[in-house]
N, C-alpha and C positions, 0 to 999 in steps of 0.2 A: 654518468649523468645523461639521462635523456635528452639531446639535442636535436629541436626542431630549426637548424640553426639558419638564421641570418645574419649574413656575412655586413658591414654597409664600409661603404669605402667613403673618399670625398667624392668620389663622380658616381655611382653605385650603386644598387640594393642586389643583394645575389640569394634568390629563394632556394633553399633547403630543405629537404625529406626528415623525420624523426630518425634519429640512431641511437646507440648507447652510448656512455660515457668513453670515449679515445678513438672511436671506429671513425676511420674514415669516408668524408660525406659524398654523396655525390651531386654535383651543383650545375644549374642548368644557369648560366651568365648571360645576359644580354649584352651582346657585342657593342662596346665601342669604339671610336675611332681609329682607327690603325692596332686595333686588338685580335681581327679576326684573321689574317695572314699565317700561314701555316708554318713560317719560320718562328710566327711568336708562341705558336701552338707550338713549335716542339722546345721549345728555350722553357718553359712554362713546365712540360713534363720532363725535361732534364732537370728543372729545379727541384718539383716534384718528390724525385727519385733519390734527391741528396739530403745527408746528413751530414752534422756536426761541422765541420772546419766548411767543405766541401760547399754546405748548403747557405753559411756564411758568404764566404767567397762568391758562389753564384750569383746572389743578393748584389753585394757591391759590384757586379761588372755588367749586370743587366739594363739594357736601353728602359727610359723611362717607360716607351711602351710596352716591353714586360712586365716591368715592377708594375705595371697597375692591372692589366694580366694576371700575375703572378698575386695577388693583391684579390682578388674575386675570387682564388682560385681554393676550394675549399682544403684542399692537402697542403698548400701552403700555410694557408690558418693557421690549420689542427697543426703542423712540424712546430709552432711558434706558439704559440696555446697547450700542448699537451706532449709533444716531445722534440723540445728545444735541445739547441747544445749545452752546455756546460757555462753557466753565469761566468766563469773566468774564462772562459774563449769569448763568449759574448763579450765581454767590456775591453778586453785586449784587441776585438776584431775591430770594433766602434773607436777607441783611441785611434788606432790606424788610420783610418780613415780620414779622407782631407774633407775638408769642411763643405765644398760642393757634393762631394759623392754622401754628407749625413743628409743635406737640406734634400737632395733627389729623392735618397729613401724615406725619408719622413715626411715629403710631401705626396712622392707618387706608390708607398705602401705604406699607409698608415694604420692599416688594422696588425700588418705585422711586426712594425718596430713599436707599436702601441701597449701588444704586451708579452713585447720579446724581456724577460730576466738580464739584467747585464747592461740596458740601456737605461742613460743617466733618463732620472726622473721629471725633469723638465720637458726633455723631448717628449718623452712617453704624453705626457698632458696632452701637448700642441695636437699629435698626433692622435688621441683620443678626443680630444674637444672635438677635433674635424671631421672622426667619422660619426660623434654626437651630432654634430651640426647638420650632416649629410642625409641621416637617418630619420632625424626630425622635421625635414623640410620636405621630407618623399611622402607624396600623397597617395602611393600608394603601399604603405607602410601596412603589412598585417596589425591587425588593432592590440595585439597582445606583444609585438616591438613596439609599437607605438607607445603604448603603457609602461614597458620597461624604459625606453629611452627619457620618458615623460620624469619617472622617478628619479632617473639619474641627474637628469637636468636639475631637478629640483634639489638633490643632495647638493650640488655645488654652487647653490646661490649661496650668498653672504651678506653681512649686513657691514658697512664701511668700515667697522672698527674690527671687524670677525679676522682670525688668520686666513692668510693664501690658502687654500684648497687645490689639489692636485690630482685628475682624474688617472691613477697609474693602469689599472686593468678596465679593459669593456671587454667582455666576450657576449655577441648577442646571442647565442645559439642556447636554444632551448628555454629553460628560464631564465639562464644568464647566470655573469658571474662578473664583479664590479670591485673595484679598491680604489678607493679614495681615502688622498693623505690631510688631514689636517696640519698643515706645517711643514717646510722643505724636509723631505728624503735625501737630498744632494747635500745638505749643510747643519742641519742638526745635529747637536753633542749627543742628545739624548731621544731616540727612536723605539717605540712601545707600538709592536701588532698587536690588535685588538682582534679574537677570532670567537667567531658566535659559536650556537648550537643550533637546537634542531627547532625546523617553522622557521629560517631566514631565506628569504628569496630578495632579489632585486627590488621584484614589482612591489614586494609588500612591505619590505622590514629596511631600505637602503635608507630613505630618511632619517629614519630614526636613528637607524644605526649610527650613519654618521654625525648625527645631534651627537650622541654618546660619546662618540670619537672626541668632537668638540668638547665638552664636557669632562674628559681627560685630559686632553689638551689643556683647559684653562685650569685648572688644579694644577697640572704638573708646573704651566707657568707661573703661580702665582707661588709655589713652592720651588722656585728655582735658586733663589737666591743660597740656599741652603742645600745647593745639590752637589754632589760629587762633581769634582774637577772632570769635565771631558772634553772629548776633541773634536771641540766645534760649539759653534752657538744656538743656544734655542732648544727647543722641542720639536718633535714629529709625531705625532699618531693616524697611526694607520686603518681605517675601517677595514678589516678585509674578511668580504664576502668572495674569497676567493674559491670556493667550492662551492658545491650543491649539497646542501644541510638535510639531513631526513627529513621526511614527515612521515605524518600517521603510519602509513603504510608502511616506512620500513625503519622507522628510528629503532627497532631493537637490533639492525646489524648492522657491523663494523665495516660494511664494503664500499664506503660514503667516505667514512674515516682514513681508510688508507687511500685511496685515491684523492682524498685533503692533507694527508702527510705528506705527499710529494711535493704536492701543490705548496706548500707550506715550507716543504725545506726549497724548494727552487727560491721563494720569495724571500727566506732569509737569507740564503746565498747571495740573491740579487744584490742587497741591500750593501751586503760583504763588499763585492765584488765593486761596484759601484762606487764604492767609499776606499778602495782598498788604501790607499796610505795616510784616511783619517776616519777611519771607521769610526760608529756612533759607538756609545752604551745601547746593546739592543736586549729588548726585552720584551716576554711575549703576555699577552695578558689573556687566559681564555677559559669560555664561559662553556659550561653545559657538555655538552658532546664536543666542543671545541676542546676545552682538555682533554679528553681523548687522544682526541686529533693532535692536538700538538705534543700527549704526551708520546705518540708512535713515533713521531718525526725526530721527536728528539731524542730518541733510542734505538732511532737508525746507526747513529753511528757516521751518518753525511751532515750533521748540519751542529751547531752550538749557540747556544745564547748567551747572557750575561745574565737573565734573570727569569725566575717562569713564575706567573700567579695565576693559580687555579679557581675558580670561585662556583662553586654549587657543583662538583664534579660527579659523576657518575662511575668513575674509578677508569684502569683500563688493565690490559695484560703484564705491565711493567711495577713489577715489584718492590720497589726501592728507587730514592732519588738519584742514589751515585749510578745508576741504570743511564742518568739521562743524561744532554750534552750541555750541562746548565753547571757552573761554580759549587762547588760546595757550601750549602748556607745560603745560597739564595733560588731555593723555592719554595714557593709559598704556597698553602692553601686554604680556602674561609667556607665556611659554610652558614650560612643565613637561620634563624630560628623559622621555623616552620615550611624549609625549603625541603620537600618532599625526593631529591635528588641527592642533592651531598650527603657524603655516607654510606649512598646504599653498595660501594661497589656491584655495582648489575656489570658492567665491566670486566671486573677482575678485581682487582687490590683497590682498598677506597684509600687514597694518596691522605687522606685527614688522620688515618690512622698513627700514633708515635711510630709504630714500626717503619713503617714508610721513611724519614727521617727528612719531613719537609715541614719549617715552620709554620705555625696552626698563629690565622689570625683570630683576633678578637672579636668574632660577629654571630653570636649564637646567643646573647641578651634579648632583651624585649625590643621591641621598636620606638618606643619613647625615650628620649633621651632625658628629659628629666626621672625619671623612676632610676634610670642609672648612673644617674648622676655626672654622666658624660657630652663634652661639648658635642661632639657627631651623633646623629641618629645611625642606631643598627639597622642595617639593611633587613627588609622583612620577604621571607618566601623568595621563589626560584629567578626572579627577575628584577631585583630591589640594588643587586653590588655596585651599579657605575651611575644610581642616581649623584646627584648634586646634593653635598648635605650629610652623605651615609660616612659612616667611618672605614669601608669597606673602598671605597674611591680614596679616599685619604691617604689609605692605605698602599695602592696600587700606585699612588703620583710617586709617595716614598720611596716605593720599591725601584720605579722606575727611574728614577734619580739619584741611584745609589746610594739614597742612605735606608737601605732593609737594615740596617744597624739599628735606627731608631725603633723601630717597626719590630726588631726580634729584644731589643733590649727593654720594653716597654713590655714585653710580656713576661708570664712566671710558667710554670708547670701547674695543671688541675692537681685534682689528688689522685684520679684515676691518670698513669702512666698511659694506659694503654687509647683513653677518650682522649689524651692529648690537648685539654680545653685550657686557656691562655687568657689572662686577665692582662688587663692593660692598667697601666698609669700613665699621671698626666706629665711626663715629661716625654713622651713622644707625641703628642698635638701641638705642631707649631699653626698656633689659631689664626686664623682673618676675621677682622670685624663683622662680613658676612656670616660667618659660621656660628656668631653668637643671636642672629637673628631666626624668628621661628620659618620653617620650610613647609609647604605642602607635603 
């Protein structure tokens, strides 16, 4: 990912040179108070130098005036950003720790526990709000962090009855890269990542996106009642623009995608890890070139889910479902009437195909729901799945709720085996009053 990056801390702006996506930066820091001391310079490039346990450890035993140091210091970042330890040393290292030595690190480095994997989700907020708040209030903020800070602020307004919002990722470097949770990460039964495709950036598509998020969220809640037993209360959806998405220029290659696979199993590990003795139901919901992306991750062979739903995919190198690290039986995938994407495997294998052996939802009808005689309108074209209203969000609250039972028992087989096309009945619409009213 191209990284123009800007570091911002809470006391901080630290300007950055363009690089490619892992390279590490070189950052020219304006000195702060008891920062400039050549014992902190060399504490700073001992940290530097360390990894895994090692670079943990450092962390916790560094004077505050390193950690904030260490905190500007662009290798520091990118070790916490782009090659962190292991989300279970991470949350093992974080229990450890006594409650003075969290508040130190989360108030005097908070771009790195911000979005260190392994740290509970809460902190992570506190500690991103701070270097939002830091980054927003610097007047001399380049106009294009300015912009991205501007949209993320905005993703995390609410309106008083709206759920908690949780800023988990800020990375400002380059165009950025941002996750925000609708709903606790630390305490929900039931946690559904949302992973886009190509054309999402911070600056341009993070509102929305996390509208979307919301928008899942309120489906899954209003379908809760009728959700699989899990451990723990409530729902979570996660926006995550956790990568850098193609555009024009390179959406025909995969080297976006696997550098989002990683990014992607770190995050579901996180989540693991985080939760480990009341894990959620997790489950991954993704769009466009995000299946893709999450279907690499999940045929690494590092990471597993509870559920996967695909919607307008472009196929990818993985052959088959039992490939992936997902149940048997519950993955999903839809493809929209007149969605120019799903199907075409330009990828590799189009996952919609029977052979694939992933349940095919119901969304290839007209877009009128009275012509088909169905409570939900079918989603129309490449960006229609996670409206409000569509059978294709409906769909995904189920899935993500554990009951894909209803969802796969509600369909039949086409006549073509191989088009895999699935008719739906009305004993899998558990309806809301709203849903009988007419939608935009």
């Amino acid at each position: 990912m191209p990284v123009s990056a800007v570091v911002t801390s809470t006391r901080v702006t630290s300007s950055r040179q363009d690089v490619t996506e892992g390279s590490r930066v070189r950052v020219d820091v304006p000195s702060r108070p008891g920062t400039d001391g050549s014992g902190t310079i060399a504490a700073v490039d001992l940290l530097a130098g360390a990894s895994g346990q090692r670079w943990l450890d450092g962390l916790a035993t560094s004077t505050p005036v390193t950690l904030r140091a260490a905190d500007d210091d662009s290798r520091i970042a990118a070790t916490a950003m782009d090659e962190p330890p292991s989300t279970n040393l991470v949350a093992n290292w974080w229990a450890a720790l006594s409650p003075e030595a969290r508040t130190s690190l989360a108030d005097d480095a908070p771009v790195v526990i911000g979005n260190l994997d392994g740290v509970p989700y809460h902190v992570r907020d506190l500690a991103n709000r701070a270097v939002l708040a830091t980054g927003l209030a610097d007047p001399t903020a380049p106009t294009a962090l300015a912009a991205m800070l501007g949209q993320v602020r905005q993703s995390l307004e609410q309106a008083p009855d709206d759920p908690r919002k949780y800023l988990v990722t800020l990375d400002t470097r380059g165009t950025g890269r941002c996750a925000i949770s609708v709903g606790d990460l630390d305490t929900a039964g039931d946690v559904s990542v949302v992973v886009p495709g190509i054309f999402f950036s911070v600056n341009g598509q993070m509102v929305d996106f996390t509208a979307t998020a919301g928008d899942v969220y309120r489906e899954q809640a209003t379908l809760a009642p009728v959700a699989a037993p899990a451990d723990g209360p409530g729902v979570a959806v996660l926006a995550w623009m956790g990568y850098r998405t193609p555009g024009i220029a390179d959406f025909m290659s995969l080297d976006l995608a696997h550098v989002g696979a990683d990014r992607l199993v770190r995050t579901l590990d996180g989540v693991r890890s985080v939760r480990n003795e009341h894990e959620p139901r997790l489950g991954v919901v993704a769009h466009s070139y995000g299946s893709t992306t999450a279907m690499i991750a999940l045929s690494s062979g590092r990471t597993r889910v509870d559920s996967l739903t695909m919607l307008g995919s472009p196929g990818s190198a993985v052959a088959s479902a039992d490939e992936l690290g997902v149940p048997r039986g519950e993955v999903y995938v839809g493809g929209a009437h007149w969605d120019p994407v799903a199907g075409t495997g330009f990828f590799g294998t189009d996952p919609g195909r029977a052979a694939f052996g992933a349940a095919k939802l119901d969304l290839a009808g007209g877009s009128d729901p009275a012509d088909a005689g169905d409570v939900f309108r079918q989603p129309f074209g490449h960006n229609d799945y996670l409206k409000p209203g569509t059978a294709s969000l409906h769909d995904v609250a189920l899935i993500a709720l554990g009951r894909g039972d209803l969802v796969r028992s509600g369909h039949g087989s086409g006549d073509d085996p191989d088009d895999g096309v699935v008719q739906a009945s009305p004993d899998m619409y558990l309806v809301r009053p709203q849903d009988l009213q007419p939608r935009d």
